[in-house]
C-alpha positions in Angstrom: -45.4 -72.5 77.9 -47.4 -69.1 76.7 -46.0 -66.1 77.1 -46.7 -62.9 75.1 -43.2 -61.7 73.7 -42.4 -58.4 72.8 -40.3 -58.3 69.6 -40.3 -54.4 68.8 -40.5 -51.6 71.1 -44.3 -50.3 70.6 -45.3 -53.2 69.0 -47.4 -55.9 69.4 -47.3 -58.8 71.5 -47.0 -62.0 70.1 -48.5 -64.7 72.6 -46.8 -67.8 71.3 -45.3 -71.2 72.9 -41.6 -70.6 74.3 -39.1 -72.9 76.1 -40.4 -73.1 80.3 -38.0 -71.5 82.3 -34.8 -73.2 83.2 -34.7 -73.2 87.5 -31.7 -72.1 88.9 -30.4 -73.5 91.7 -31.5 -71.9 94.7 -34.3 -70.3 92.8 -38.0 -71.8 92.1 -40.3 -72.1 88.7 -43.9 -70.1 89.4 -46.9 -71.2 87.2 -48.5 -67.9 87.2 -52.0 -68.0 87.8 -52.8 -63.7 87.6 -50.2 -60.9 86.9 -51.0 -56.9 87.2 -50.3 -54.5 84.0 -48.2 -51.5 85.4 -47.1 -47.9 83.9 -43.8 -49.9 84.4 -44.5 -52.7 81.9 -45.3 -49.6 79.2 -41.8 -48.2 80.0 -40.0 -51.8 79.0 -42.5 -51.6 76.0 -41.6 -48.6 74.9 -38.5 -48.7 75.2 -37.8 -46.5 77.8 -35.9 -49.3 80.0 -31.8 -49.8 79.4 -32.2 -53.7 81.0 -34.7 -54.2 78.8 -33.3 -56.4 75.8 -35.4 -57.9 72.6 -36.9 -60.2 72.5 -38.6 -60.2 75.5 -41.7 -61.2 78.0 -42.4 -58.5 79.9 -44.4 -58.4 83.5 -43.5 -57.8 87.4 -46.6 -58.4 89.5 -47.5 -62.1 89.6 -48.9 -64.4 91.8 -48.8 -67.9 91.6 -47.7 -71.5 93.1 -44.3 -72.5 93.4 -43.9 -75.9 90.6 -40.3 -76.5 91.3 -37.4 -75.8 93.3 -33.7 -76.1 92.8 -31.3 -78.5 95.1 -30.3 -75.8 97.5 -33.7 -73.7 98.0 -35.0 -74.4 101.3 -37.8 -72.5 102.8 -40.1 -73.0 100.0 -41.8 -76.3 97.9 -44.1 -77.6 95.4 -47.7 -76.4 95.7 -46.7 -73.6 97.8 -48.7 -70.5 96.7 -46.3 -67.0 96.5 -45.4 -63.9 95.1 -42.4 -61.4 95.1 -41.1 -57.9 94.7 -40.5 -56.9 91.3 -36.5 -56.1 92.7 -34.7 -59.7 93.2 -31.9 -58.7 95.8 -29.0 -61.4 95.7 -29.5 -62.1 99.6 -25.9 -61.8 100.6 -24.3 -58.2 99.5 -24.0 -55.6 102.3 -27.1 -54.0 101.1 -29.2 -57.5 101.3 -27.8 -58.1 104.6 -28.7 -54.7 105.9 -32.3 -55.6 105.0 -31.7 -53.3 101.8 -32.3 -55.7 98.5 -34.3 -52.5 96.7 -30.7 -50.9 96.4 -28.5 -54.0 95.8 -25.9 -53.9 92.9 -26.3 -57.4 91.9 -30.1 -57.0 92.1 -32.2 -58.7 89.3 -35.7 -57.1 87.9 -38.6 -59.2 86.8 -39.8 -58.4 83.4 -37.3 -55.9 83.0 -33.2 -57.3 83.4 -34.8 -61.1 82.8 -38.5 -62.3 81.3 -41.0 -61.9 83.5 -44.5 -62.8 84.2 -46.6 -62.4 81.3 -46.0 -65.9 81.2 -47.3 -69.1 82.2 -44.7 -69.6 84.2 -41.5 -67.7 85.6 -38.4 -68.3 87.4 -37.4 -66.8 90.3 -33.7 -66.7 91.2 -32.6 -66.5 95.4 -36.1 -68.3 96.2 -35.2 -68.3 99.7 -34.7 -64.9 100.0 -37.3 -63.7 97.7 -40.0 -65.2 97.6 -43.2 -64.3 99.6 -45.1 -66.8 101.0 -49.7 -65.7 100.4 -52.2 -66.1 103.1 -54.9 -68.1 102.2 -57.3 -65.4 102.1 -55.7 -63.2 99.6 -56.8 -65.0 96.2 -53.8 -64.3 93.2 -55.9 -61.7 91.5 -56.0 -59.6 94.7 -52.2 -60.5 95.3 -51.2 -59.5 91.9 -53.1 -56.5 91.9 -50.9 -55.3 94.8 -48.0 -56.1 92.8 -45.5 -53.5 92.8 -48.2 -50.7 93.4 -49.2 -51.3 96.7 -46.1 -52.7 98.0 -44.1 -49.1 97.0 -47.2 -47.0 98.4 -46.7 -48.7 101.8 -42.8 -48.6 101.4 -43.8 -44.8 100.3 -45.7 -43.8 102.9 -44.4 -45.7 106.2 -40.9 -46.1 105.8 -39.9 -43.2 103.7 -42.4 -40.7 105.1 -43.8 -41.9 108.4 -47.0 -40.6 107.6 -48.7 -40.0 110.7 -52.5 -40.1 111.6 -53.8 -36.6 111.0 -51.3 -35.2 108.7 -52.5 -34.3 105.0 -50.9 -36.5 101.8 -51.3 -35.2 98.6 -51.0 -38.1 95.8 -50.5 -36.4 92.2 -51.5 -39.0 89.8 -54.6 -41.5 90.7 -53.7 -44.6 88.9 -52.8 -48.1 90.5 -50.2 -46.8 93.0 -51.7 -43.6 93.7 -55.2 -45.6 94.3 -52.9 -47.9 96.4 -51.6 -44.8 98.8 -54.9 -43.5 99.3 -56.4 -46.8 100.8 -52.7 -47.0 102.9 -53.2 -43.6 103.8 -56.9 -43.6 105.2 -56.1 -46.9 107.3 -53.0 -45.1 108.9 -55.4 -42.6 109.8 -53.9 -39.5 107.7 -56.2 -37.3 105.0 -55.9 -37.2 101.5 -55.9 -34.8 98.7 -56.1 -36.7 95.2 -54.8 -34.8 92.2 -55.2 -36.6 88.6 -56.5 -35.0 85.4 -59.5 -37.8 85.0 -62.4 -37.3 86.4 -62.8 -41.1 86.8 -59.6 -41.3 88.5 -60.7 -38.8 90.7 -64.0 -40.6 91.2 -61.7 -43.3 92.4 -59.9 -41.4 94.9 -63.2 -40.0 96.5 -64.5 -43.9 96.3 -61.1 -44.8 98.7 -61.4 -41.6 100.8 -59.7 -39.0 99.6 -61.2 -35.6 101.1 -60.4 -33.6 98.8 -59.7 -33.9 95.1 -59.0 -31.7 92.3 -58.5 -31.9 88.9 -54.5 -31.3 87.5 -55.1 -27.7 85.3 -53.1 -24.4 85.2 -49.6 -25.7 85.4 -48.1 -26.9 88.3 -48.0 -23.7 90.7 -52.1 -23.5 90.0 -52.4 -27.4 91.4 -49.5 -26.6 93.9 -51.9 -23.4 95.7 -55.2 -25.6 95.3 -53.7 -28.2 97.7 -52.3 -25.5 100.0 -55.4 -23.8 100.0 -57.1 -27.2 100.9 -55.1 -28.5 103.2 -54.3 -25.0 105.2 -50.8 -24.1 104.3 -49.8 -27.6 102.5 -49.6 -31.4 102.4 -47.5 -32.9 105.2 -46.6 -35.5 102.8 -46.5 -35.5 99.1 -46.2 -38.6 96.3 -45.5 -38.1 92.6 -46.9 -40.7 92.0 -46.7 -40.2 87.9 -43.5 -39.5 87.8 -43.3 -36.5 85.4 -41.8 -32.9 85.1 -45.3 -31.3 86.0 -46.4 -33.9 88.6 -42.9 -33.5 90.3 -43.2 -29.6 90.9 -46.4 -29.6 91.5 -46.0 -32.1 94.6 -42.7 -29.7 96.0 -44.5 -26.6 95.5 -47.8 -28.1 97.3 -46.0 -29.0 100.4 -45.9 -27.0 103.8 -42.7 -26.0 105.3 -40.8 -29.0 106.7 -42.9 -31.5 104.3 -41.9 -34.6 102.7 -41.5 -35.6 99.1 -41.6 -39.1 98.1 -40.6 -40.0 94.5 -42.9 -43.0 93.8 -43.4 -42.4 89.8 -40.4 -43.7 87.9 -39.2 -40.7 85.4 -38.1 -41.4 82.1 -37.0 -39.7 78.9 -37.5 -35.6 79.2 -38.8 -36.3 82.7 -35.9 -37.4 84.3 -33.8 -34.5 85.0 -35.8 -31.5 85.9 -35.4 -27.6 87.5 -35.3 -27.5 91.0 -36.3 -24.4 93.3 -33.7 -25.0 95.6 -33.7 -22.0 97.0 -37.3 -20.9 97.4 -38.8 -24.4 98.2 -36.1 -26.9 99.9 -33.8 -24.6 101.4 -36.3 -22.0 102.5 -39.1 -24.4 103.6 -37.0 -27.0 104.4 -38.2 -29.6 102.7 -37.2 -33.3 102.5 -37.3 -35.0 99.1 -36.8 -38.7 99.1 -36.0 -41.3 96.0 -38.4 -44.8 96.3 -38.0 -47.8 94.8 -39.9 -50.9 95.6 -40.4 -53.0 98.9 -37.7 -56.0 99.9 -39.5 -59.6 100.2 -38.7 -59.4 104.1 -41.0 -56.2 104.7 -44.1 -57.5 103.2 -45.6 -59.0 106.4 -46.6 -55.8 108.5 -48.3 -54.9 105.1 -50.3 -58.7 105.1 -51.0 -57.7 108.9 -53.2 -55.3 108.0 -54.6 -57.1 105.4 -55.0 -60.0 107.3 -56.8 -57.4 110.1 -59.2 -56.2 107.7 -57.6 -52.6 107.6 -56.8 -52.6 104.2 -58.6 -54.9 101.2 -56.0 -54.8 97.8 -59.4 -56.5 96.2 -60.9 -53.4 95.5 -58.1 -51.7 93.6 -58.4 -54.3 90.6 -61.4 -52.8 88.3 -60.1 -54.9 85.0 -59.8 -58.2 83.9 -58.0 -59.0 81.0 -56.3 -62.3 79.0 -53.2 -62.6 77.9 -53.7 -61.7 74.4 -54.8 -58.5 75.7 -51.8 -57.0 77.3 -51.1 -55.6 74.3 -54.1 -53.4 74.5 -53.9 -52.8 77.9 -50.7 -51.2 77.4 -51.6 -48.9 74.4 -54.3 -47.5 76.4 -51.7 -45.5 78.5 -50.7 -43.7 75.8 -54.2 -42.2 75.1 -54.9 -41.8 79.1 -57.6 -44.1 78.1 -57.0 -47.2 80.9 -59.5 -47.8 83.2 -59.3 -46.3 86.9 -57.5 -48.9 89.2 -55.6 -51.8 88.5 -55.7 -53.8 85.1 -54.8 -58.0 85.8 -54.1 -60.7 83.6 -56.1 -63.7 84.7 -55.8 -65.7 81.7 -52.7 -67.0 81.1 -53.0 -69.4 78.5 -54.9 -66.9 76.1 
C-alpha cells in the first residue's frame, strides 16, 4: 500500500509503497478512503510527541470500510463502512469497563504510539470495542473531517462542561476544533464569543454563529477583559482550544466567577507547564479547570443523533481538499499560521 512516511522530524513526507498492515486478532484492516490533517499530526511531525518513533506514517482521523477482520472480532465485517477515536482503549481495564477508554493505561494512539492513517490502509486493534460503525448519510470526507476535532468539542462541551442553552462559551483559537465547538455550541443553544488572531478564522466563527468575535492582541489580560466586557462579567464556559501559554490565561482570566475551563489544545514544549493565578482567579472566583482528551468509541452515537436530526452538519467544517502527497504541505502551513480556516482532508489516498 501508499502511505506517506515520515523519516525526520520536520521533514518531508515520502509517499512510497509499504508492507499492508498485519490484522490482529480481534482487530480489523481499514482501507482509508479520507483522513483529516490535525495540529496534532504537526506535533508527531515535529517531534513534539514521546510515542512517536521513526520511521513513521502519521494520521488519526480516518474514515473508511472495514477489508478484514481477525478470528475473534465480532460485531464488525467486510464492506462495513467505520471510523474511530484517535485513543484505542483495550476494552477490558477498569477504566474501559467504566466507559473510560480516553484514560486507559494500555490505551493505543493512531498515528502517534502505532502508524496511522495517512495510509491506504490501517489496522485497528480491539475492533469490537473500537470501532464506530457511519450512517449512510455522513459520506467519509464529512466523517473524517470530524475526526478528533469534533468528537473532543462535544466531549468538551457536554460532558466536561455541561454547557447549558443561554450560557456564554468563549473558544480561544478558531481552527478545526474551535470551528467544531462553535457549531456544538449554537445547536445546544449557548452563545459564543470566538477569539483567534486571523481574521479569516474569525470570519469562520461569525459564519457558524459566534456573536461575538475578537481578534487575540494585547496579551492575555487585554483578550481576557474584551470577553468579560462582552459577555457581561465573563464566559460561563471557556476552551483553549490552542493549547498555548497565552491562549491558556487568557481563557481563566475571561471567565466569570464559578466558570468552567476546559483544556481542549494539547500543550507541548514551553507551553506545557505554565503560572497559575491560584489565588486571584481559581480560589477567589472559584473556578473549575478541567483536562480533555478525546471521546471513547461508545459515546459517539448521541453526537450521530444530532447529526442524523439535522442539528449539527460536520460537512461544513472541511474547507480543503488535499492528496496525499500534500500532507507534507499541509503540515508546514501551521508553522506560518498560513492553513486555511476549517478543516484540511486527505481524499486522495493513492497520491
Amino acid at each position: 500500500m501508499k502511505a506517506a512516511v515520515l523519516e525526520t522530524y520536520s521533514g518531508p513526507l515520502h509517499v512510497r509503497d509499504v508492507p499492508d498492515p498485519a490484522c490482529p486478532p480481534d482487530g480489523a484492516i481499514v482501507a482509508v478512503e479520507a483522513c483529516g490533517v490535525c495540529r496534532s499530526d504537526h506535533h508527531a511531525w515535529v517531534g513534539s510527541d514521546p510515542d512517536v518513533i521513526l520511521p513513521h506514517v502519521m494520521g488519526h482521523e480516518f474514515a473508511g470500510t472495514v477489508i478484514e477482520v481477525g478470528p475473534t472480532c465480532s460485531r464488525f465485517a467486510k464492506g462495513d463502512r467505520v471510523t474511530a477515536p484517535f485513543i484505542l482503549g483495550c476494552g477490558h481495564c477498569a477504566d474501559c469497563r467504566g466507559g473510560q477508554p480516553t484514560i486507559c493505561n494500555s490505551q493505543a494512539v493512531i498515528g502517534f504510539s502505532f502508524w496511522g492513517s495517512f495510509a491506504e490502509a490501517v489496522a485497528i486493534p480491539s475492533a469490537d470495542f473500537n470501532l464506530v460503525p457511519l450512517p449512510d448519510s455522513l459520506d467519509a470526507v464529512s466523517a473524517a473531517g470530524m475526526g478528533c476535532r469534533v468528537t473532543t468539542a462535544w466531549r468538551a462541551l457536554v460532558d466536561r462542561a455541561d454547557l447549558r442553552p443561554g450560557e456564554w462559551l468563549a473558544v480561544h483559537g478558531c481552527g478545526g476544533v474551535g470551528l467544531a465547538a462553535i457549531l456544538i455550541a449554537r445547536a445546544l443553544g449557548a452563545r459564543v464569543v470566538g477569539v483567534d488572531v486571523s481574521d479569516g478564522a474569525l470570519r469562520q466563527a461569525r459564519a457558524f454563529g459566534a456573536e461575538v468575535t475578537l481578534t487575540a492582541q494585547g496579551g492575555p489580560d487585554a483578550v481576557a477583559e474584551q470577553v468579560r466586557a462582552a459577555t457581561g462579567g465573563g464566559a460561563h464556559v471557556s476552551l483553549d482550544a490552542l493549547g498555548i501559554a497565552a491562549t491558556f490565561a487568557a481563557s481563566l482570566a475571561g471567565l466569570r466567577k464559578l466558570g468552567r475551563h476546559v483544556q481542549v489544545g494539547m500543550p507541548v514544549g514551553a507551553h506545557a507547564t505554565v503560572d497559575l493565578p491560584l489565588l486571584d482567579l481559581v480560589y477567589v472566583r472559584q473556578l473549575t479547570l478541567m483536562g480533555m482528551r478525546g471521546l471513547g468509541a461508545a459515546d459517539f452515537q448521541p453526537l450521530m443523533n444530532m447529526i442524523a436530526g439535522g442539528r449539527f452538519d460536520p460537512s461544513v467544517l472541511v474547507t480543503t481538499r488535499i492528496q496525499l502527497s500534500q500532507a507534507e504541505a499541509a503540515l508546514r502551513a501551521m508553522d506560518s499560521g498560513a492553513q486555511p480556516p476549517g478543516v484540511t482532508v486527505i481524499d486522495r489516498l493513492d497520491a
